[in-house]
N, CA, C and O atoms as CSV, one atom per row, in Angstrom:
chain,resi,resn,atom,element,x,y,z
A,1,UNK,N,N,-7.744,-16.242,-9.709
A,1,UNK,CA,C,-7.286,-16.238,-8.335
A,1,UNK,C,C,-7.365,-14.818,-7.808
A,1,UNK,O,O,-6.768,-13.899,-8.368
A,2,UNK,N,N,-8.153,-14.638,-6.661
A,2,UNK,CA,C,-8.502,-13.451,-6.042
A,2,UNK,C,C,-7.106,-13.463,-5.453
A,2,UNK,O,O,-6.678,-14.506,-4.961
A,3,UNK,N,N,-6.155,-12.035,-5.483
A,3,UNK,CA,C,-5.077,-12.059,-4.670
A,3,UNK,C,C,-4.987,-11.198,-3.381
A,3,UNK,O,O,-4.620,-11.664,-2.303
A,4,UNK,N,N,-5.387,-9.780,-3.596
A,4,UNK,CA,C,-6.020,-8.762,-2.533
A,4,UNK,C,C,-7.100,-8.122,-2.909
A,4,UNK,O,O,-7.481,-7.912,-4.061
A,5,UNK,N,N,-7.706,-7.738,-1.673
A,5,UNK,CA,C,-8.747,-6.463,-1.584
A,5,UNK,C,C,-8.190,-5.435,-0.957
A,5,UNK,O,O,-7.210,-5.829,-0.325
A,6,UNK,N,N,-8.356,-4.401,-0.856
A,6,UNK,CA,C,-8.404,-2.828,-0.275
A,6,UNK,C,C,-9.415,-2.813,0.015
A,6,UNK,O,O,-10.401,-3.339,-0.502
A,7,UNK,N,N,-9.234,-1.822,1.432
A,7,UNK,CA,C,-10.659,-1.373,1.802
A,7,UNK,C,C,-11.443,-0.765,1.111
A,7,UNK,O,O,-12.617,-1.080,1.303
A,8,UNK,N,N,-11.154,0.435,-0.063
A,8,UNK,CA,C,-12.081,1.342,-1.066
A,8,UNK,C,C,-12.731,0.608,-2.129
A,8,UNK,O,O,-13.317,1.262,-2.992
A,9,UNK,N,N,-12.708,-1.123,-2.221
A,9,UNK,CA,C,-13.187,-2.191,-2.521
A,9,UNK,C,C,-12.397,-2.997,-4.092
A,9,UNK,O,O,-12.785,-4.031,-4.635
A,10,UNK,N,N,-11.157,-2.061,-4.537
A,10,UNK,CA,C,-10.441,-1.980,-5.722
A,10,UNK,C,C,-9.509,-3.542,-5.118
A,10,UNK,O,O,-8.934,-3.632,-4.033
A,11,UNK,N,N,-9.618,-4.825,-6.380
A,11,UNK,CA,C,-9.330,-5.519,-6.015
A,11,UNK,C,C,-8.040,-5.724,-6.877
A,11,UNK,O,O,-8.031,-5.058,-7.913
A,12,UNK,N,N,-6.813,-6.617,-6.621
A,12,UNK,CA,C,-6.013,-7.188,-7.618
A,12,UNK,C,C,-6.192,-8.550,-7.586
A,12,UNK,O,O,-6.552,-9.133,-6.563
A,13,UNK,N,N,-5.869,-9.344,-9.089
A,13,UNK,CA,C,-6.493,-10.273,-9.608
A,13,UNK,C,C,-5.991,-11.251,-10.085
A,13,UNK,O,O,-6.067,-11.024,-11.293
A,14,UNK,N,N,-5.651,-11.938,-9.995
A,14,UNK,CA,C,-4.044,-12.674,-11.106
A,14,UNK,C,C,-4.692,-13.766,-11.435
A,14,UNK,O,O,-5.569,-14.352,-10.800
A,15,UNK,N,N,-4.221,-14.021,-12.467
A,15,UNK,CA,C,-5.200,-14.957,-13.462
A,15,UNK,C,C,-4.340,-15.947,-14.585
A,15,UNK,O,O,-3.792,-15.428,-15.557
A,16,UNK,N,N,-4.308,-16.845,-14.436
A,16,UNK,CA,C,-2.987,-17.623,-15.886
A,16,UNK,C,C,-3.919,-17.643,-17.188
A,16,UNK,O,O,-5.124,-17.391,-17.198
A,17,UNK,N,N,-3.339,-17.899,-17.988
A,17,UNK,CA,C,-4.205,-17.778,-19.281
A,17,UNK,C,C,-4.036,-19.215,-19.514
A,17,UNK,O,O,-3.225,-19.967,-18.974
A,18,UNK,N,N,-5.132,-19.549,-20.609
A,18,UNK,CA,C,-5.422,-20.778,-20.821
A,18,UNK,C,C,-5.240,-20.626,-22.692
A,18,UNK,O,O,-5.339,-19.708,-23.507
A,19,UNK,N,N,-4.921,-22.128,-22.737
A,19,UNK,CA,C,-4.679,-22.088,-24.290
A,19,UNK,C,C,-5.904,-21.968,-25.016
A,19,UNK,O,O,-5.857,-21.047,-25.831
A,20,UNK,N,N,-6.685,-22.420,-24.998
A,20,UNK,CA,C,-8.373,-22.228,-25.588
A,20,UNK,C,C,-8.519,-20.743,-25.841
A,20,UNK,O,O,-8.846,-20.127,-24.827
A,21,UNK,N,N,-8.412,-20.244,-26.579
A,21,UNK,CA,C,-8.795,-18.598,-26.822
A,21,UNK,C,C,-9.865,-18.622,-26.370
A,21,UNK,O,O,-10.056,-18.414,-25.171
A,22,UNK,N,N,-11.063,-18.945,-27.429
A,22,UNK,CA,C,-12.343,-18.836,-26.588
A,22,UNK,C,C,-12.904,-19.117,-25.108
A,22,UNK,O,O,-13.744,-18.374,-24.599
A,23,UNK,N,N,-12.355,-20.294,-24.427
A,23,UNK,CA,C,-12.532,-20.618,-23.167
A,23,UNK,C,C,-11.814,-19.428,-22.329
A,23,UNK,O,O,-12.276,-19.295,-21.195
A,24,UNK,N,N,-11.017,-18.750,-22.599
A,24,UNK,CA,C,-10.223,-17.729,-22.499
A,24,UNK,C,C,-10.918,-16.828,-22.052
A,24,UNK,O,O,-11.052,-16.471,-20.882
A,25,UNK,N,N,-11.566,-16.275,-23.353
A,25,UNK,CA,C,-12.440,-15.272,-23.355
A,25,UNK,C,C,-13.566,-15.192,-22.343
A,25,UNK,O,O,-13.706,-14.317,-21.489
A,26,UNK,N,N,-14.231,-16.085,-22.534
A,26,UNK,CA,C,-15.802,-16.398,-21.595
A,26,UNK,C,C,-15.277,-16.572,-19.526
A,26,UNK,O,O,-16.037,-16.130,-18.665
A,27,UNK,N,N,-14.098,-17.176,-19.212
A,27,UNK,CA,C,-13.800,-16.934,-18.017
A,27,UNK,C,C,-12.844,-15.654,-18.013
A,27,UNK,O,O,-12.968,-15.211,-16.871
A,28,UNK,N,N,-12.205,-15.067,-18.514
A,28,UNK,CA,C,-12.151,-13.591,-18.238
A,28,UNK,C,C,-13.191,-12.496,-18.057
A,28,UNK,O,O,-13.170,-11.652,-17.161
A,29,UNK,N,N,-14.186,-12.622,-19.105
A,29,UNK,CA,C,-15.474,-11.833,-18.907
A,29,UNK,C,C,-15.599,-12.662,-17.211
A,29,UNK,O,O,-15.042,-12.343,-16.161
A,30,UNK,N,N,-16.623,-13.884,-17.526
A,30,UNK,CA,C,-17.031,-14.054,-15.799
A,30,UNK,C,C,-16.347,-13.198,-15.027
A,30,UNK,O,O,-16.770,-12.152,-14.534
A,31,UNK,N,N,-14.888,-13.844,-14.902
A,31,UNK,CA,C,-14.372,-12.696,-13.465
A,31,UNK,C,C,-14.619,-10.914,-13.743
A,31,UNK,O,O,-15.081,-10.200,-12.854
A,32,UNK,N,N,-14.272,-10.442,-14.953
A,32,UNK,CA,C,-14.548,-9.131,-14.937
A,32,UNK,C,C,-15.776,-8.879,-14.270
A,32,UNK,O,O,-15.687,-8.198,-13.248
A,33,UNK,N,N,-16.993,-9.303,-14.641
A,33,UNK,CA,C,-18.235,-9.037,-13.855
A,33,UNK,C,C,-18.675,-9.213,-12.955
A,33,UNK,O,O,-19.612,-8.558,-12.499
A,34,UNK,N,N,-17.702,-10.899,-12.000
A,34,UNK,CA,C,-17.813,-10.411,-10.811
A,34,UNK,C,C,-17.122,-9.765,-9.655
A,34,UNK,O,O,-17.473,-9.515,-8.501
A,35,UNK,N,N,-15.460,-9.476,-10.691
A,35,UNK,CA,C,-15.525,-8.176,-10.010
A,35,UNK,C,C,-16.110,-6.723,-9.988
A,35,UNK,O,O,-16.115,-5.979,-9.008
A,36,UNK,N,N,-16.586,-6.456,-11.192
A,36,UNK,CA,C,-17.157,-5.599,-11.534
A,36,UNK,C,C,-18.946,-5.156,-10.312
A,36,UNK,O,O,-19.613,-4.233,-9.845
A,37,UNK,N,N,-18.860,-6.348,-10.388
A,37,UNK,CA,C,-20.560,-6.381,-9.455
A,37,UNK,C,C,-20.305,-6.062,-7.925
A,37,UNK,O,O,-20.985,-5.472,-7.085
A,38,UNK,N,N,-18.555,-6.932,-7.869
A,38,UNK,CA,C,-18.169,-6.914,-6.322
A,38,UNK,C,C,-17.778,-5.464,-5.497
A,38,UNK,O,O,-17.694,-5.229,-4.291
A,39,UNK,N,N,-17.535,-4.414,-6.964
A,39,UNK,CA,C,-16.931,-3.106,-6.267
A,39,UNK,C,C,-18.270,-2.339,-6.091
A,39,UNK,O,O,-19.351,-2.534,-6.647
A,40,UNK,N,N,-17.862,-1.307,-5.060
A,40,UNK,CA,C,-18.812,-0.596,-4.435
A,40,UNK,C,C,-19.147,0.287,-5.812
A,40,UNK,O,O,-20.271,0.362,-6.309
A,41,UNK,N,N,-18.157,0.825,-6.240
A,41,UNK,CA,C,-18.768,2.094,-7.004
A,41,UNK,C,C,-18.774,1.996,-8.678
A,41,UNK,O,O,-18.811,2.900,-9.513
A,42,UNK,N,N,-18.724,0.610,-8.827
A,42,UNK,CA,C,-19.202,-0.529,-10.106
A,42,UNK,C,C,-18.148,0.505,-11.331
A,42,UNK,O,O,-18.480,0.967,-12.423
A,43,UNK,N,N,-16.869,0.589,-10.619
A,43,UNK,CA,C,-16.183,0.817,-12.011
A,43,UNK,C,C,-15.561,0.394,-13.173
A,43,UNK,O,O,-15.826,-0.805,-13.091
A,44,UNK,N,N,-14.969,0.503,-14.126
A,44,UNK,CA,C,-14.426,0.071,-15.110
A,44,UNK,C,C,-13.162,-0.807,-14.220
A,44,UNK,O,O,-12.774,-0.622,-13.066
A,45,UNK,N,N,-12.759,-1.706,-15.133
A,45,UNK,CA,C,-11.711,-2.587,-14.530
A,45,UNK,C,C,-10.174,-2.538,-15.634
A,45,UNK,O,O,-10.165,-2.734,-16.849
A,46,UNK,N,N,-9.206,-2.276,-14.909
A,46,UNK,CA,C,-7.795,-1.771,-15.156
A,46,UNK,C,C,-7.348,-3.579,-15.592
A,46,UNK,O,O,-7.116,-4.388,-14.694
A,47,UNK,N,N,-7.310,-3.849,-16.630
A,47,UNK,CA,C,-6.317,-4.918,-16.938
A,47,UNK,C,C,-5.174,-5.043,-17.407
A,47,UNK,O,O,-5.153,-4.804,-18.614
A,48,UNK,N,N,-3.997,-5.375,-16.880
A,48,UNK,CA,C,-2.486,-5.461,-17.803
A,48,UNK,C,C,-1.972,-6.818,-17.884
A,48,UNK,O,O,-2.187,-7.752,-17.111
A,49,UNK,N,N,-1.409,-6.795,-18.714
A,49,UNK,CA,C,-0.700,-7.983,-19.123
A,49,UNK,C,C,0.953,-8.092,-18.416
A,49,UNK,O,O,1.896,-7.607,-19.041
A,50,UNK,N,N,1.127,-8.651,-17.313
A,50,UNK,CA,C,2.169,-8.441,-16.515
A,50,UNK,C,C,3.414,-9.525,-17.294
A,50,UNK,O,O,4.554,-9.077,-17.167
A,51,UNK,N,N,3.369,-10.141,-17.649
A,51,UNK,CA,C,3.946,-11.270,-18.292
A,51,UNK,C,C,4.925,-10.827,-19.092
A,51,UNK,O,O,6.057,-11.296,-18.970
A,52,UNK,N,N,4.570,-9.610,-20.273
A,52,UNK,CA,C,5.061,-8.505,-21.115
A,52,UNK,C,C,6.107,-7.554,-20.293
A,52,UNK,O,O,7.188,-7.228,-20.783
A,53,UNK,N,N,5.730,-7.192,-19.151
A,53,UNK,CA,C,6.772,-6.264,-18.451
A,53,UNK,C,C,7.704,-7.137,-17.105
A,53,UNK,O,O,8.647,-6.653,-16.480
A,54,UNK,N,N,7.357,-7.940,-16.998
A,54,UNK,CA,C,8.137,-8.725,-15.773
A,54,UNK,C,C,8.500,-10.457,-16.023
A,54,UNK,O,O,7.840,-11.295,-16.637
A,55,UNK,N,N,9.701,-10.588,-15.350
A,55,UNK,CA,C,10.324,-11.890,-15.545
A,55,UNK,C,C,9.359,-13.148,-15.085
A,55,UNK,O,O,8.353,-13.258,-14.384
A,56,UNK,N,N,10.051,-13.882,-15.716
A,56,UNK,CA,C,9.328,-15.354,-15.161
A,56,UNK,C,C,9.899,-16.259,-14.267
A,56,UNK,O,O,11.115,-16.201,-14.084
A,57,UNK,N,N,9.412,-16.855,-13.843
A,57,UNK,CA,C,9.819,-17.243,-12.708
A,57,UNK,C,C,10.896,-18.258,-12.907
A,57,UNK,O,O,11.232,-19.035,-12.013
A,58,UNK,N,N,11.499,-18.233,-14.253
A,58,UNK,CA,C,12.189,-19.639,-14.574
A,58,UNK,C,C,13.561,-18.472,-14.133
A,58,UNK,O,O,14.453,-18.620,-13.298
A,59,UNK,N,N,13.245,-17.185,-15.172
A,59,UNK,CA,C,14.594,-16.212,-14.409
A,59,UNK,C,C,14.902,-15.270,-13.210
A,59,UNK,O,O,15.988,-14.713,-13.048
A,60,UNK,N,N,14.182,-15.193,-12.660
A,60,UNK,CA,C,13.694,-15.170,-11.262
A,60,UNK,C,C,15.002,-16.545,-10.515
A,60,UNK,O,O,16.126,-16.409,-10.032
A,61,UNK,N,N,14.256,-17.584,-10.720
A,61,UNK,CA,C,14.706,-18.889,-9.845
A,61,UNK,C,C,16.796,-18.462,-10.452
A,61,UNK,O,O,17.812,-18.391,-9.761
A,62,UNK,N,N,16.649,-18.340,-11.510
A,62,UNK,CA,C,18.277,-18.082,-11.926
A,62,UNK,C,C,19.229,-17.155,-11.260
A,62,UNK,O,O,20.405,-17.190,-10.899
A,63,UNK,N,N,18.186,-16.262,-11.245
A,63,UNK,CA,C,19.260,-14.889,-10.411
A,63,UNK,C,C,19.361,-14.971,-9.173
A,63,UNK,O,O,20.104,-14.228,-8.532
A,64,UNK,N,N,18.375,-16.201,-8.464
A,64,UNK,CA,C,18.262,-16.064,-7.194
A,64,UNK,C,C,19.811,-16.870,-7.009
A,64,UNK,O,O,20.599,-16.501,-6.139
A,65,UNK,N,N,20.121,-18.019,-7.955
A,65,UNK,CA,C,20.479,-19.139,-7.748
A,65,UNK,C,C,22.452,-18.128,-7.915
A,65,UNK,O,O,23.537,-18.239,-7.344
A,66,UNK,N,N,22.094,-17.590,-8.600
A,66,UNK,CA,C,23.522,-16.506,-9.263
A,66,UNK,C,C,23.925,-15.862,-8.280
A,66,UNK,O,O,25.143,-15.837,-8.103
A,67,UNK,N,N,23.026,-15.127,-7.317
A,67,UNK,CA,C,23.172,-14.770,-6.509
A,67,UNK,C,C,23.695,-15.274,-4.573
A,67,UNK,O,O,24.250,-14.662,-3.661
A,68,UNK,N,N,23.299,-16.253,-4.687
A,68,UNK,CA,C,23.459,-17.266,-3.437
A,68,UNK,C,C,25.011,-18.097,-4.040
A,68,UNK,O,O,25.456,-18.925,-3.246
A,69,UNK,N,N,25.661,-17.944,-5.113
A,69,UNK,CA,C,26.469,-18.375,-5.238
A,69,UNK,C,C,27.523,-17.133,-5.626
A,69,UNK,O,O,28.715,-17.362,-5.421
A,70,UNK,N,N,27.189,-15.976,-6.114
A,70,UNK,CA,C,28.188,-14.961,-5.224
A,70,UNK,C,C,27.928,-14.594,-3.872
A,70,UNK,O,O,28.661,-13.750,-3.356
A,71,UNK,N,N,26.972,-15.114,-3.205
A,71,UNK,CA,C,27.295,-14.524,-2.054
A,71,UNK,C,C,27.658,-15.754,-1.039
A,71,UNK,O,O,27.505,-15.594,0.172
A,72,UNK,N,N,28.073,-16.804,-1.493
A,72,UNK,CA,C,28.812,-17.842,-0.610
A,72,UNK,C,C,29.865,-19.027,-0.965
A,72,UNK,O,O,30.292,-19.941,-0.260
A,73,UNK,N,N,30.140,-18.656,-2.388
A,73,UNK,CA,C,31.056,-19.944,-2.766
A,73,UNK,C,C,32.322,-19.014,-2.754
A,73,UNK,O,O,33.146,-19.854,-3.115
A,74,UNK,N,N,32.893,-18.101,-2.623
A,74,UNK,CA,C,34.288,-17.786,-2.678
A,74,UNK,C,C,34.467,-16.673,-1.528
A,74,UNK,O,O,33.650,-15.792,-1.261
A,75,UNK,N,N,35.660,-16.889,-0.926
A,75,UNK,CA,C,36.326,-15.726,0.297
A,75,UNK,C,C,35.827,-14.412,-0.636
A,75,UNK,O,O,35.720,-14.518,-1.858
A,76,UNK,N,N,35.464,-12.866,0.259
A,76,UNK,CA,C,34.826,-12.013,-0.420
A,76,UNK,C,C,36.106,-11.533,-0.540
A,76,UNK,O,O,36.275,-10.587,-1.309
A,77,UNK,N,N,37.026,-11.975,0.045
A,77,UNK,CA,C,38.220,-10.612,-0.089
A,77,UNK,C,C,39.112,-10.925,-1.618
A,77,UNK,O,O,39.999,-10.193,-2.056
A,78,UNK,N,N,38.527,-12.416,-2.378
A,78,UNK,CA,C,39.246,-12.536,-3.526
A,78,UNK,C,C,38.463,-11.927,-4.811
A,78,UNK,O,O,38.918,-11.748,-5.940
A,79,UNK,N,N,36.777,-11.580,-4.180
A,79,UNK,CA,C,35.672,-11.475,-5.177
A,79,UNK,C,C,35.473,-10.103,-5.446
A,79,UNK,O,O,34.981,-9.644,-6.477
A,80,UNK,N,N,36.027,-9.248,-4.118
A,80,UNK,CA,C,35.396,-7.933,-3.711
A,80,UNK,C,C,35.653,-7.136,-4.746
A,80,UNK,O,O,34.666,-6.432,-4.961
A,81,UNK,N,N,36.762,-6.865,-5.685
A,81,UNK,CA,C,36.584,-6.248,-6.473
A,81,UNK,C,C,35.839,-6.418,-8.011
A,81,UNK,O,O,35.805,-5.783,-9.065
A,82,UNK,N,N,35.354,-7.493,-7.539
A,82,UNK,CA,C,34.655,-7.770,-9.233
A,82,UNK,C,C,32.956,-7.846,-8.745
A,82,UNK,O,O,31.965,-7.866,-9.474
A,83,UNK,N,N,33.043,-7.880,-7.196
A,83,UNK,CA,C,31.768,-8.300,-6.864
A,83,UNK,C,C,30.393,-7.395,-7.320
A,83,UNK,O,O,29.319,-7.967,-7.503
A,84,UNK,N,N,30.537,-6.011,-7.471
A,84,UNK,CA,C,29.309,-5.165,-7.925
A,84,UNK,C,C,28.873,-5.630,-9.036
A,84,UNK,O,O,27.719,-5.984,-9.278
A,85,UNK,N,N,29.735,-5.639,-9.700
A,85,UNK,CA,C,29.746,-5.820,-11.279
A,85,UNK,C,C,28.984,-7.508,-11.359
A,85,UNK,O,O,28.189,-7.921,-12.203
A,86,UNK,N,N,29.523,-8.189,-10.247
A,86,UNK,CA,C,28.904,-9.735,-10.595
A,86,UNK,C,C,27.616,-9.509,-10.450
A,86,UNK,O,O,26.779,-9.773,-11.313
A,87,UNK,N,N,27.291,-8.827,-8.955
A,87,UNK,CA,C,25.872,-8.590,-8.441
A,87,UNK,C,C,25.205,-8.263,-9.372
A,87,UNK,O,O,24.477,-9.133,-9.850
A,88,UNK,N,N,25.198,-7.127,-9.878
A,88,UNK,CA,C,24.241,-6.642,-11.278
A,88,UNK,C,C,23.980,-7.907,-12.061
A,88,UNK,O,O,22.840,-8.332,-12.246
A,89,UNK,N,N,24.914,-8.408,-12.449
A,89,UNK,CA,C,24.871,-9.345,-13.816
A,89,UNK,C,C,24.137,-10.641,-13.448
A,89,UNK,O,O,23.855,-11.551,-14.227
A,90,UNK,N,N,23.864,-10.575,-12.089
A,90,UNK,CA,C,22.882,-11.638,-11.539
A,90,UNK,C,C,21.456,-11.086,-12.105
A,90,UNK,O,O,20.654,-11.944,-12.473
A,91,UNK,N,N,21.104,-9.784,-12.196
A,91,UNK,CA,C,20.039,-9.145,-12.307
A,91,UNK,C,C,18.671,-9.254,-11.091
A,91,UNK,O,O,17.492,-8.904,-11.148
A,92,UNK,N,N,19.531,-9.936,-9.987
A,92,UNK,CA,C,18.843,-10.247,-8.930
A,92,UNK,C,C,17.913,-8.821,-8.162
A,92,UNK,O,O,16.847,-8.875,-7.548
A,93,UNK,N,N,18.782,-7.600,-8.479
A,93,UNK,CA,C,18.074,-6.304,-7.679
A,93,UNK,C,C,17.057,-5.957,-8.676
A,93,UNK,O,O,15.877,-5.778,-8.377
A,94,UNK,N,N,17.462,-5.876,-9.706
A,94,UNK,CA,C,16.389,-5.722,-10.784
A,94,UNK,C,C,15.282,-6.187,-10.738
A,94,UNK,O,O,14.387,-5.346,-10.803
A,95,UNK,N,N,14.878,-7.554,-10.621
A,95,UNK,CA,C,13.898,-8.076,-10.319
A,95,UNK,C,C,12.757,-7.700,-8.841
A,95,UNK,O,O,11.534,-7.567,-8.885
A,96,UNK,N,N,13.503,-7.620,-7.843
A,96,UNK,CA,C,13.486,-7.401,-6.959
A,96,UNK,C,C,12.647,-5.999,-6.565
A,96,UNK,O,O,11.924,-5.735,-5.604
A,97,UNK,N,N,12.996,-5.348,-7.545
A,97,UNK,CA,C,12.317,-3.697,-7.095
A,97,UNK,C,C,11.501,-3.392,-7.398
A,97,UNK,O,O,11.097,-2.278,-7.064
């Protein structure tokens, strides 16, 4: 899945992995080359494994859910002093930044 271009022609790319290692392999090359063919100044291509450094969307959907319920199931004036401390522990900003 093509996600953006920049004008200096450097694209980002997002891609799910497939269980087939080999099938794996052979459509990762494809896209490398045609992005590789697609940039102007035919450079090497930056790949990371985002999966390894960032949440999934199952905890994502949690903190959102942690969060919408400190910020509307109780009067703030009974929450307010525990409320920072809840906020964090949602890990909702974390994600977020």
């Amino acid at each position: 899945l093509w996600s953006w271009n920049h004008p200096n022609g450097s694209a980002l790319v997002r891609m799910a992995n497939i269980k087939d290692v080999l099938q794996q392999r052979r459509i990762d090359q494809r896209i490398c080359n045609a992005i590789t063919r697609s940039h102007p100044l035919r450079s090497d291509i930056y790949k990371s494994d985002l999966d390894k450094c960032l949440p999934n969307i199952q905890e994502i959907q949690a903190a959102h859910i942690k969060l919408k319920q400190l910020c509307v199931n109780e009067p703030f004036e009974e929450t307010e002093e525990k409320w920072l401390s809840s906020l964090e522990n949602t890990h909702w900003l974390e994600y977020i930044r």
